[in-house]
py3Dmol code that shows the C-alpha trace and the ligand (Angstrom):
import py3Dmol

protein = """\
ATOM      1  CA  UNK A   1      25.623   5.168 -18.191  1.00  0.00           C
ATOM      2  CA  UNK A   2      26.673   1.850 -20.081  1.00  0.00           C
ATOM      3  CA  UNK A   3      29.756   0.408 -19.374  1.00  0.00           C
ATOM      4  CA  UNK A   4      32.381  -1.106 -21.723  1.00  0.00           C
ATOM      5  CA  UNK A   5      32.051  -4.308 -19.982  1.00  0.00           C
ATOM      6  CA  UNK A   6      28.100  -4.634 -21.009  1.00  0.00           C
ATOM      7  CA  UNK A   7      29.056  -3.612 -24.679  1.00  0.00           C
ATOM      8  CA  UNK A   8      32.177  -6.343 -24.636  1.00  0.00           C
ATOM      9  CA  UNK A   9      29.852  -8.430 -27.266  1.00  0.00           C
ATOM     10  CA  UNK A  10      30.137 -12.329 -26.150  1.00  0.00           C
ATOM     11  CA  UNK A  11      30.811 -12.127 -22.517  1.00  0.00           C
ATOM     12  CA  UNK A  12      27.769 -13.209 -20.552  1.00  0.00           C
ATOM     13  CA  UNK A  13      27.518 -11.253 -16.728  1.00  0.00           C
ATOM     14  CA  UNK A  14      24.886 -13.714 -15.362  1.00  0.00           C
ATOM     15  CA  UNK A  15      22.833 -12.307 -12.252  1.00  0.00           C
ATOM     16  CA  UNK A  16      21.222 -15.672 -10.024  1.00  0.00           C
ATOM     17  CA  UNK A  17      19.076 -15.162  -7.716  1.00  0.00           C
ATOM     18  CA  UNK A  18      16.097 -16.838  -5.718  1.00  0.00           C
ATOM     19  CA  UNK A  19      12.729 -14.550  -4.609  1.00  0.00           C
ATOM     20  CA  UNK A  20      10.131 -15.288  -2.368  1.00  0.00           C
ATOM     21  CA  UNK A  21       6.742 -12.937  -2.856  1.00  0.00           C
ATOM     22  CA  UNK A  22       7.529  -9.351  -3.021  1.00  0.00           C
ATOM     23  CA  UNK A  23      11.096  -9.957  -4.212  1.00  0.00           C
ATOM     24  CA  UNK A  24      12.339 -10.747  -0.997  1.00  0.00           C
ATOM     25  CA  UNK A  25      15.984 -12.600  -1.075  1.00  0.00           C
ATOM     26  CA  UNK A  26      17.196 -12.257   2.436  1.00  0.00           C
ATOM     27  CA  UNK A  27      16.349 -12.095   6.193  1.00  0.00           C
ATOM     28  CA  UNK A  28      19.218 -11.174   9.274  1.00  0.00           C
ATOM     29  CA  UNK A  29      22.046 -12.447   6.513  1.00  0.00           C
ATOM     30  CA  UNK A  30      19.978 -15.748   5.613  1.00  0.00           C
ATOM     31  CA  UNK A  31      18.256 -17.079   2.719  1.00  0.00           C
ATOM     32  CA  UNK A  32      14.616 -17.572   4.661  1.00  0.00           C
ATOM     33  CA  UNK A  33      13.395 -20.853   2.914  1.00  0.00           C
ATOM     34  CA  UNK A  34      15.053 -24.366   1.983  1.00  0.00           C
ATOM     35  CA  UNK A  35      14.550 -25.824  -1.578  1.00  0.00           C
ATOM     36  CA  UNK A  36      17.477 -28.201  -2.561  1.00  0.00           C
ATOM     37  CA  UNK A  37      16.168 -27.970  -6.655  1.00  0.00           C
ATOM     38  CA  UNK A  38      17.025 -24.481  -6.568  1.00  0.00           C
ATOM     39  CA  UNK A  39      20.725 -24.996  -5.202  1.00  0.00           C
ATOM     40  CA  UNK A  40      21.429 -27.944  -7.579  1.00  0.00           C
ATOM     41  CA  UNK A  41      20.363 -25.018 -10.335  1.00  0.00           C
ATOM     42  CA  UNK A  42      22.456 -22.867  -8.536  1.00  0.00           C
ATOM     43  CA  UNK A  43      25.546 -24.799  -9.005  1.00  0.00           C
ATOM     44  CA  UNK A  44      24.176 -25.804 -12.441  1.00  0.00           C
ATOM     45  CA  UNK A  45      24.644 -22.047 -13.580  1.00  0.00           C
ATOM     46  CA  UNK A  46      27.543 -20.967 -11.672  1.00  0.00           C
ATOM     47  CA  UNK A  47      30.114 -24.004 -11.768  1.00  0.00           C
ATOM     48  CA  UNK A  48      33.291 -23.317 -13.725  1.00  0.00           C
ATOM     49  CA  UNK A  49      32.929 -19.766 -13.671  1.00  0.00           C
ATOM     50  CA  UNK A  50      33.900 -16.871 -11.578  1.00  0.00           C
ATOM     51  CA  UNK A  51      31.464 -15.214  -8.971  1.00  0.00           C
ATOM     52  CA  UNK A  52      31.051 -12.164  -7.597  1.00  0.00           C
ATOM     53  CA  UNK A  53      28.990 -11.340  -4.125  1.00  0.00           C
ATOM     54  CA  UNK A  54      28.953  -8.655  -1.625  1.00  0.00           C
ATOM     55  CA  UNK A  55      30.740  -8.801   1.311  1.00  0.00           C
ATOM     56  CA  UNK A  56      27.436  -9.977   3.864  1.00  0.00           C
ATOM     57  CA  UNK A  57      26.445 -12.701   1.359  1.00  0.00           C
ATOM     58  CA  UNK A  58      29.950 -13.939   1.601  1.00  0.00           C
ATOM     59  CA  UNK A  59      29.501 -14.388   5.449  1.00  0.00           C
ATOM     60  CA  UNK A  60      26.387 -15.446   5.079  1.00  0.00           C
ATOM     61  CA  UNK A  61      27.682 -18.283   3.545  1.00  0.00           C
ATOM     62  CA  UNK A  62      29.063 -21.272   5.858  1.00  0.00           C
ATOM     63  CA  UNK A  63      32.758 -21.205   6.806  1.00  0.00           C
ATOM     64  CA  UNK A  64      32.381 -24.930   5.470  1.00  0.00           C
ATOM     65  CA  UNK A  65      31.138 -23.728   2.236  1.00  0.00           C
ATOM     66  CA  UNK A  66      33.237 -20.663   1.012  1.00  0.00           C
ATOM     67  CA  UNK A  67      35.049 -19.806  -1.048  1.00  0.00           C
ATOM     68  CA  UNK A  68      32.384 -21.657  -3.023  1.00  0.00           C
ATOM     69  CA  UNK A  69      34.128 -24.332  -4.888  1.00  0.00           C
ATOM     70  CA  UNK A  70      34.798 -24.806  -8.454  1.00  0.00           C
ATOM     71  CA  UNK A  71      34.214 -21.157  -8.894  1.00  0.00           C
ATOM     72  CA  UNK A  72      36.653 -18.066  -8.515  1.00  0.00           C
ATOM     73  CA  UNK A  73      35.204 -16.392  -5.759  1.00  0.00           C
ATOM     74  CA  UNK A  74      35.117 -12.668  -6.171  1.00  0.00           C
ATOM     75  CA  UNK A  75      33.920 -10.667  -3.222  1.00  0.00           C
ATOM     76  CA  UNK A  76      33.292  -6.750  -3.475  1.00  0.00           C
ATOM     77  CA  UNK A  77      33.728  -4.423  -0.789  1.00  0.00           C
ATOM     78  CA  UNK A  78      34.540  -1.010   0.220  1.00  0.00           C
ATOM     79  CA  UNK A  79      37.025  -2.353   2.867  1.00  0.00           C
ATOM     80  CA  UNK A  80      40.321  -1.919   1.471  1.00  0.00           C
ATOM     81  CA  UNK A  81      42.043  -4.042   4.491  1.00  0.00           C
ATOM     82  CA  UNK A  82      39.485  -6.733   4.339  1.00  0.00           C
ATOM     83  CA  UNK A  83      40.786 -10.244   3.379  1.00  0.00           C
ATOM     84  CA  UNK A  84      39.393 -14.080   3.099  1.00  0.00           C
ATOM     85  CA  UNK A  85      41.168 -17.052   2.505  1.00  0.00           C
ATOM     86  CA  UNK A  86      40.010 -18.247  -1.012  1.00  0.00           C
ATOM     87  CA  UNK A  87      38.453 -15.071  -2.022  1.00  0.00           C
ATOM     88  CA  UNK A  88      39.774 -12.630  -4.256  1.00  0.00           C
ATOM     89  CA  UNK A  89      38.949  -8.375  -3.377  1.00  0.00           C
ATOM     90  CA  UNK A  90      37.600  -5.655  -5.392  1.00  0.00           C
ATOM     91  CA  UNK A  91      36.306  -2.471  -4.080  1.00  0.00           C
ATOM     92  CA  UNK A  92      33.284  -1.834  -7.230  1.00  0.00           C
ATOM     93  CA  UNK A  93      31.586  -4.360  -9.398  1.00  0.00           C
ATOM     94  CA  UNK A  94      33.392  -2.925 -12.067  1.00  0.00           C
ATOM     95  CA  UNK A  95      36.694  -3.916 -10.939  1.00  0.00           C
ATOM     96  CA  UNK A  96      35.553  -7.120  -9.468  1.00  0.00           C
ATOM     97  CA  UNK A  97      34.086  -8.070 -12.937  1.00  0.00           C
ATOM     98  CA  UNK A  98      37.716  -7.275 -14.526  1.00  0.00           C
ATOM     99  CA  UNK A  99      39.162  -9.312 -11.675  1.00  0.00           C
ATOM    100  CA  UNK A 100      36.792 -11.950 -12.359  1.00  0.00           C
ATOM    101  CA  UNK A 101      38.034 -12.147 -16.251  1.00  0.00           C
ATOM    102  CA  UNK A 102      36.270 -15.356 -18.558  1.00  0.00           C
ATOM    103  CA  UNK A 103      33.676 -15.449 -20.554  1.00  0.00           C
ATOM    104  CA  UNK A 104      31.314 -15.863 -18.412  1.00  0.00           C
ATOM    105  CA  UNK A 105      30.683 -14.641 -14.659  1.00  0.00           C
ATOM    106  CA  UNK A 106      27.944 -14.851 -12.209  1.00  0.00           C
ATOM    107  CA  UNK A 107      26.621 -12.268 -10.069  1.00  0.00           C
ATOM    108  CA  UNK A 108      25.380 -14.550  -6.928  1.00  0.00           C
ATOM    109  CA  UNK A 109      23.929 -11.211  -4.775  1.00  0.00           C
ATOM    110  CA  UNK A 110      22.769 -10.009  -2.392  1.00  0.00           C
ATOM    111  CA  UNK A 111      20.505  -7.564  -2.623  1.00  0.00           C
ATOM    112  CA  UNK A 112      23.308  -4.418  -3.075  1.00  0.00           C
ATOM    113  CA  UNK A 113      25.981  -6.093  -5.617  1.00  0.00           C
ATOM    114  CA  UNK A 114      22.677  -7.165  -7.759  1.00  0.00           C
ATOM    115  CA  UNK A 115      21.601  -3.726  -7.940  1.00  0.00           C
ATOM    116  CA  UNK A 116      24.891  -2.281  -8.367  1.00  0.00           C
ATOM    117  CA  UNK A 117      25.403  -4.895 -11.302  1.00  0.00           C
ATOM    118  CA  UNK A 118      22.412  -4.589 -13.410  1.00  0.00           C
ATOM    119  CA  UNK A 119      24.162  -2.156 -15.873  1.00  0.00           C
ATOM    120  CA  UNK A 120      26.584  -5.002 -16.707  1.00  0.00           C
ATOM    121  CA  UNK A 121      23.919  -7.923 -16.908  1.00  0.00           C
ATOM    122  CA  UNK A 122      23.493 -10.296 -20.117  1.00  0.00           C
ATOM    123  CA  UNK A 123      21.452 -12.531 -18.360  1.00  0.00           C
ATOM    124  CA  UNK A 124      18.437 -12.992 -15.237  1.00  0.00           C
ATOM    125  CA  UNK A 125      18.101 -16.291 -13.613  1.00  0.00           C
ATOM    126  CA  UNK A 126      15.553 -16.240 -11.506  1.00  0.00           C
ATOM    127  CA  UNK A 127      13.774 -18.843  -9.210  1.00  0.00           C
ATOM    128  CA  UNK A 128      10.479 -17.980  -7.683  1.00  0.00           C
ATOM    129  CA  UNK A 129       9.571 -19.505  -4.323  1.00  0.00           C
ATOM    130  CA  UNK A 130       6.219 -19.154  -3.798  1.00  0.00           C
ATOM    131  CA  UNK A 131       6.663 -17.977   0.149  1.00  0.00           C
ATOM    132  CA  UNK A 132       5.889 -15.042   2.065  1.00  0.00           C
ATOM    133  CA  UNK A 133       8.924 -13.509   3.772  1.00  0.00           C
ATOM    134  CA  UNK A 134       7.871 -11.542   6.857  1.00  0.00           C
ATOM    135  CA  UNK A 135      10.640  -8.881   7.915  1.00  0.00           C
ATOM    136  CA  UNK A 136      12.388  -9.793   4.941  1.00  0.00           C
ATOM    137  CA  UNK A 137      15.434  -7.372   4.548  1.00  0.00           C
ATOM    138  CA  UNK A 138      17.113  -7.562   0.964  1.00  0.00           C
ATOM    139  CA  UNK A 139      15.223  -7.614  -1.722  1.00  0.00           C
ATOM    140  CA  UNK A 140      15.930  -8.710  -5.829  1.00  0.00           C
ATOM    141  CA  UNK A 141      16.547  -5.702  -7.887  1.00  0.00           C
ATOM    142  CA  UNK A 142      13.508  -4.501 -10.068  1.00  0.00           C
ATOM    143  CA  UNK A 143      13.230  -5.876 -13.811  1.00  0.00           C
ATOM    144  CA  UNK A 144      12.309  -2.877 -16.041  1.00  0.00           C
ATOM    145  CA  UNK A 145      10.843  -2.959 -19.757  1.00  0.00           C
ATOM    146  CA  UNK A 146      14.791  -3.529 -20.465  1.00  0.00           C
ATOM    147  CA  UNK A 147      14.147  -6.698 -20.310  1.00  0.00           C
ATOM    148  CA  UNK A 148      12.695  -9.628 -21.995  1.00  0.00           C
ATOM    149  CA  UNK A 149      11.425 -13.035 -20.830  1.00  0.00           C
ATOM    150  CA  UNK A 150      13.314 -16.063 -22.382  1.00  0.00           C
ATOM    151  CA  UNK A 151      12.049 -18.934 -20.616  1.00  0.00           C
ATOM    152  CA  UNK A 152       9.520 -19.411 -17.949  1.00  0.00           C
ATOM    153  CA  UNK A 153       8.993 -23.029 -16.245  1.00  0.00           C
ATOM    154  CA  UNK A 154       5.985 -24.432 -14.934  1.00  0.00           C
ATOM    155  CA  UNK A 155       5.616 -24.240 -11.155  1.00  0.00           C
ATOM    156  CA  UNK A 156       6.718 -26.981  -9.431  1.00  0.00           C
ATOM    157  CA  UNK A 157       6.531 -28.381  -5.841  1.00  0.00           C
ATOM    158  CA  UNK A 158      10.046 -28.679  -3.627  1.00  0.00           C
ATOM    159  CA  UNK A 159      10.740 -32.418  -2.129  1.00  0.00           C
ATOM    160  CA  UNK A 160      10.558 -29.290   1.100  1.00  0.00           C
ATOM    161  CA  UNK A 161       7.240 -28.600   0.084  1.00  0.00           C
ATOM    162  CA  UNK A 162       7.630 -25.317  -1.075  1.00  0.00           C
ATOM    163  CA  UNK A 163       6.439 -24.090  -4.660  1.00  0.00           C
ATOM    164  CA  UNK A 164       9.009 -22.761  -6.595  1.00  0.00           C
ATOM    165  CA  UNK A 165       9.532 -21.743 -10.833  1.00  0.00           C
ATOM    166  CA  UNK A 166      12.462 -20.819 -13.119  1.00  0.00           C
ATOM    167  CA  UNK A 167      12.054 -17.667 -14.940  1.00  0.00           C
ATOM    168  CA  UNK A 168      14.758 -16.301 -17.117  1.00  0.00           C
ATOM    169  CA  UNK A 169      15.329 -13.392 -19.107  1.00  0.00           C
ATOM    170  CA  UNK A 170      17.951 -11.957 -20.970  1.00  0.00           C
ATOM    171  CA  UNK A 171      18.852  -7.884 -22.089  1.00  0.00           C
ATOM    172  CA  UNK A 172      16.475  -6.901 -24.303  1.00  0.00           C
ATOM    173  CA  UNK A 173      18.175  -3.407 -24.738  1.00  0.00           C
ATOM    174  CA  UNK A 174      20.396  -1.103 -22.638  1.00  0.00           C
ATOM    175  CA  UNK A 175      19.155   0.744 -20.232  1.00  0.00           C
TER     176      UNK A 175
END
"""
ligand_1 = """\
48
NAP
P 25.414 -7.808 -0.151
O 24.924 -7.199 -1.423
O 25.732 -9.258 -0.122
O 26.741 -7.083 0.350
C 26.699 -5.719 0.719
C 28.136 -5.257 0.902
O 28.747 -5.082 -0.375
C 28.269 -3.906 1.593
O 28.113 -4.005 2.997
C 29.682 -3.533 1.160
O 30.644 -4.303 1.863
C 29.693 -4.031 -0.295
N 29.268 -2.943 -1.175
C 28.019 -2.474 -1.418
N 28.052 -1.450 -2.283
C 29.353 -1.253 -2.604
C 30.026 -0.337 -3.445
N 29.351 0.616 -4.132
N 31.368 -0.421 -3.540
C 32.051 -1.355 -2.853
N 31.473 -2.269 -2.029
C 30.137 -2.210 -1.899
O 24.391 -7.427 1.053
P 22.798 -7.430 1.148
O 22.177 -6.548 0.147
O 22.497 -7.198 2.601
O 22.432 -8.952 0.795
C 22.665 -10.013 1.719
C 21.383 -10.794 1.895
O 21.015 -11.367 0.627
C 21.506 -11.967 2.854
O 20.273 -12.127 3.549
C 21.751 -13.149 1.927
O 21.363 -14.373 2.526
C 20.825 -12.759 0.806
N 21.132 -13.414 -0.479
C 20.082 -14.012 -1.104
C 20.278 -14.595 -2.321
C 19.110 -15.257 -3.014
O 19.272 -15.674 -4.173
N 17.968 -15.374 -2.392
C 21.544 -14.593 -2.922
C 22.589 -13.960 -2.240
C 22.361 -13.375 -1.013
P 31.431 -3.694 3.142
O 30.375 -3.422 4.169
O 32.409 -4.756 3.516
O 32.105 -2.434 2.633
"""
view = py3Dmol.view(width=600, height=400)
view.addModel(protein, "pdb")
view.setStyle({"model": 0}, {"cartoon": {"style": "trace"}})
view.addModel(ligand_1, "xyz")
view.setStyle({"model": 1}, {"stick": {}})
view.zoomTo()
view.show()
């Protein structure tokens, strides 16, 4: 089913996310590599603008570093007594994105919310790391036919070492 919020016209719902091979994201409620270029991006494309993340990613995040700053933090969950200082609560993606208001909102994961949010997405950003994951257990959410590539960067090397690549897309129909 579409939604009304993916017809709205301007508003851009931008997922972010960072895969290793395989489309791994996650491991035991971490991000399993480090590579700082894909954080400064991070911030790059979320800054200013609401986000919205599932309840583990937000404690997967530091206490020292939530609610991520700059940004309205949106966190969905089906825990109607659950509360955060500095986030804001919605119980679907639906209603978080409503919460979330602006023209443009980010989707920062994990593995669940990005799933549950495709339907709504303008907009992929994607950063390859070129690393195996073993026991990886969240995973990026699978990019079907309705989609197009709009940009994809050379590979480049980490200052961790790591390879890593930029690969966008945007809607190229509804689903
Ligand atoms: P998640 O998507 O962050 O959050 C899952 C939670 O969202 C559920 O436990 C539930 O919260 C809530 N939820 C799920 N479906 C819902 C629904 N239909 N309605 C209302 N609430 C719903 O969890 P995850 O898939 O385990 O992802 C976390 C992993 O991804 C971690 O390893 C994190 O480090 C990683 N991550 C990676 C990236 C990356 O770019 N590589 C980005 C973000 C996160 P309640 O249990 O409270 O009800």
């Amino acid at each position: 089913m579409t939604s009304d919020l993916a017809g709205e016209g301007s508003r851009e719902v931008r997922l972010v996310w960072a895969q290793g091979r395989g489309g791994a994201i996650g491991r035991d409620n971490t991000i399993p590599w480090r590579v700082p270029e894909d954080v400064a991006r991070f911030k790059e494309l979320t800054v200013g603008h609401p986000v919205v993340m599932g309840r583990k990613t937000w404690d997967s995040l530091p206490p020292r570093f939530r609610p991520l700053p700059g940004r309205a933090n949106v966190v969905v969950t089906r825990d109607a007594s659950w509360s955060a200082d500095g986030a804001s609560v919605a119980g679907s993606v639906a209603e978080a994105l409503e919460l979330a208001g602006g023209e443009r909102v980010g989707i920062i994961g994990g593995g669940e919310i990005y799933r549950l949010a495709m339907e709504f997405a303008t907009e992929l950003c994607v950063t390859e790391i070129d690393v195996e994951v073993d026991g990886a257990d969240a995973f990026a959410p699978e990019i079907t036919d309705e989609w197009a590539l709009a940009h994809r960067g050379e590979w480049q090397t980490s200052t961790s070492g790591i390879g890593y690549r930029f690969v966008d897309y945007r809607r190229a129909r509804q689903g």
